[in-house]
N, C-alpha and C positions, 0 to 999 in steps of 0.2 A: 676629629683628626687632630693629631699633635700641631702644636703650632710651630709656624715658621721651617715647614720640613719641604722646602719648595713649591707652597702652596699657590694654587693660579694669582691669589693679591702679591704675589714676589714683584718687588723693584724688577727685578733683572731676573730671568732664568739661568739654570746652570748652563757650564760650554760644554754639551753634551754632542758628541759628534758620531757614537755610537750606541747604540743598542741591543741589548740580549734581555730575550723574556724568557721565563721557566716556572716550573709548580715546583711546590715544597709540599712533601705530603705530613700531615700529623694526625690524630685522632684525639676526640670529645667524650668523655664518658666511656665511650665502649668502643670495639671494632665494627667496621662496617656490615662485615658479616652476622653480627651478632644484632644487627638494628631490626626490629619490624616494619616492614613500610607502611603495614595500616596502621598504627599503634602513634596519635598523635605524638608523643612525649621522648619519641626518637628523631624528629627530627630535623634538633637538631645535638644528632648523637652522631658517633661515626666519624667518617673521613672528612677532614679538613684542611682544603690545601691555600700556601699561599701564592697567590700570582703574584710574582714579582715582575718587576720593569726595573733594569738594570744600566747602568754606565760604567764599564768595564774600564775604561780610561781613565776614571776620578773615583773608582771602587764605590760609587755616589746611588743608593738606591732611590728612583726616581718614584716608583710608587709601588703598593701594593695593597689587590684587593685579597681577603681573607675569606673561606666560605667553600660550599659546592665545589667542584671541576667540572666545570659548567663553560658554555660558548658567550654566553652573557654576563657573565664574571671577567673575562676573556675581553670581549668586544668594552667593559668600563673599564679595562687596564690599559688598554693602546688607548682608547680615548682621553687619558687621566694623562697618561706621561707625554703623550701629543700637546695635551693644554699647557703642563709642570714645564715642556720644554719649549715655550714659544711659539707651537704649532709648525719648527722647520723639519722639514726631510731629513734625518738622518743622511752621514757615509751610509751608514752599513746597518741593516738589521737582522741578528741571527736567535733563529729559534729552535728546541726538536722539530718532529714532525707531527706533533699534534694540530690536524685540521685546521682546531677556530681560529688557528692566529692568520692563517693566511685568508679569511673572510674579515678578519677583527680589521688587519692591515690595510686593504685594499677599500675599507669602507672608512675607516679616518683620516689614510693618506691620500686618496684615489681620487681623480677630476671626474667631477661629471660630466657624462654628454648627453647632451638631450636632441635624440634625433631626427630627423627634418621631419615636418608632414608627406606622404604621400599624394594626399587628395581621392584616395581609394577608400571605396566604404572599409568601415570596421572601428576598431580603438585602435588610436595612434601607438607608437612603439612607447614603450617606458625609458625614460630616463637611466644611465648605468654608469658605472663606473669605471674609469681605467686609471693603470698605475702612474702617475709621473714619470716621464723618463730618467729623471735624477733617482728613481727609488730604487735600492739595492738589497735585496730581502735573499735570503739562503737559508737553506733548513738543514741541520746535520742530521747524518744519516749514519746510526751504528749498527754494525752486521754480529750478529754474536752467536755461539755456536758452545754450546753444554751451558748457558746461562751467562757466559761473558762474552765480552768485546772484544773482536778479533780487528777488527776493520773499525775505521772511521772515514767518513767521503762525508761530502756534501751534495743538494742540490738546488739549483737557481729557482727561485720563483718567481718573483717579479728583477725585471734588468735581463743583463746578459750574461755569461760567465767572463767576457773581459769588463763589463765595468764593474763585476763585482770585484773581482781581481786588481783590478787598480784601487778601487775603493777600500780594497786590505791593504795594497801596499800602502797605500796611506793613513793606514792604523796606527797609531803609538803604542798598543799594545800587543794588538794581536797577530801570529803569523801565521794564523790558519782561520778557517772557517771555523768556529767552534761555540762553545757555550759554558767552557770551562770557567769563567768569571764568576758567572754567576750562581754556579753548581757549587765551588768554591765558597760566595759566601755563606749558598745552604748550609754550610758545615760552621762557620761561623756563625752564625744567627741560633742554630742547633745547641753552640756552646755558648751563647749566652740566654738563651731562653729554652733551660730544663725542661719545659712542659712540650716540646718536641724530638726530645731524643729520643730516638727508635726504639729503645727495648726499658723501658724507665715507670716506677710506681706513681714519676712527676705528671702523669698525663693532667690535661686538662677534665674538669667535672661538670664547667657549667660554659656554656657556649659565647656568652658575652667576655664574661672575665677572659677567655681565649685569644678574645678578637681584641682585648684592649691590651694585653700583653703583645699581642702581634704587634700596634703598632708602635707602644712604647719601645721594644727592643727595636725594630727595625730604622724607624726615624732616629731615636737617640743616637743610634750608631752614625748618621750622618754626622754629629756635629758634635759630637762626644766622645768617640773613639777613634783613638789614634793607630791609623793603618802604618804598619813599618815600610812600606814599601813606596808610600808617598812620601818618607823625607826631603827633603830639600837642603843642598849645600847654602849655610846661612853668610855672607861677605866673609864676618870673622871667623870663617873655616870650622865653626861648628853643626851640628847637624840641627835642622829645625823640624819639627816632630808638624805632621799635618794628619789632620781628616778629611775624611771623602770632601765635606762641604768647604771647608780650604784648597783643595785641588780643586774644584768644580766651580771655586770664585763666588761663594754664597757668603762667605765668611773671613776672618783676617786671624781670626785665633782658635783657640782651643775652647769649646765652651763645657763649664761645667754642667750635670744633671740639674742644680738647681737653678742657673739661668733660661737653661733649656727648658724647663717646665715651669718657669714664671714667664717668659716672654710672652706679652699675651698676643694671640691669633687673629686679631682686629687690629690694625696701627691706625693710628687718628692721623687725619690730615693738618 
């Protein structure tokens, strides 16, 4: 993995106060449908998505695994951006309503309890999980009708509808329920790494090479591209150009691609 892209050796984590996770779909070699599942040498042909973990407040990509759309891709993407961000509770966590995240959530953020003995024969109860009361998890909900979206709602999964509700008003960026942030950079990430635009001769051939462009484009963009919308008014009334990792306090400046890929990923004590 790239170095210094908020990697768990981080001095300090980012000041990450929300979260939105989503898949990126692209394809290796060939179409899914085109793959044989007996035929070793497909696979890894086919669909390739990325899981992202997003910070919509500092445009700051917190991690992502690359690979299958799988629950276990899934469950090491909350575990990864749970570590990247200090292991705190998020305000607010929004996601579709794909299943795994809300097992992924509930198994890296959730307290255990371990419950009493009885003293009655049998095997004691097992050990489980519950939410924190501070967790605030909402899954959007699109209703669509001839192939588009007519409706967007939400709904609560772990919390309340009012603490999730406060927990939005307390968003600097968001005023809804939503996962457009991070949908948003799909489209960004799509124009900087050819080998995932939707309709393109650029696809990916070989499955590694894929997965290393994934993370090259994705991290670099932390700390090497400058987001317009993170400006910042500078004293002398000029405008100071920032990236995600400069809003998110990982960084003080603009880094170029060559510092970015000489910093080495070990710091000596």
């Amino acid at each position: 993995m790239p170095s210094n892209c908020t990697t768990n050796s981080s001095p300090f984590p980012p000041e990450t106060r929300e979260l939105q996770f989503d898949e990126k779909w692209a394809f290796v070699g060939k179409k899914e449908k085109h793959c044989d599942p007996d035929d070793p040498e497909d696979q890894q042909q086919g669909d390739h998505w990325d899981h992202v973990g997003y910070d919509p407040e500092h445009r700051l990509v917190l991690s992502v695994v690359p690979g299958k759309r799988t629950a276990e891709h899934v469950q090491e993407l909350v575990d990864d951006v749970k570590q990247r961000t200090g292991g705190e509770v998020p305000d607010l966590i929004t996601t579709d309503e794909y299943s795994a995240y809300q097992t992924a959530i509930l198994d890296a953020y959730g307290e255990t309890v371990v419950p009493e003995r009885t003293g009655k024969p049998g095997r004691p109860p097992k050990p489980y999980k519950v939410p924190p009361q501070d967790l605030n998890y909402a899954t959007v909900h699109k209703t669509r009708e001839k192939g588009r979206v007519v409706k967007i709602d939400f709904r609560v999964i772990f919390g309340t509808v009012a603490t999730v509700m406060a927990a939005l008003a307390r968003s600097a960026v968001s005023k809804a329920i939503n996962t457009a942030f991070v949908e948003r950079h799909n489209g960004t990430d799509r124009n900087r790494n050819a080998r995932k635009v939707r309709r393109s001769y650029c696809f990916s051939k070989d499955w590694q090479v894929h997965q290393a462009v994934t993370y090259f484009t994705m991290y670099s963009y932390n700390f090497c591209w400058v987001v317009r919308t993170l400006r910042v008014k500078a004293p002398d009334g000029h405008w100071q150009p920032r990236t995600p990792a400069m809003a998110a306090g990982l960084t003080d400046h603009v880094w170029s691609l060559h510092e970015w890929l000489a910093y080495p990923r070990v710091q000596r004590k």
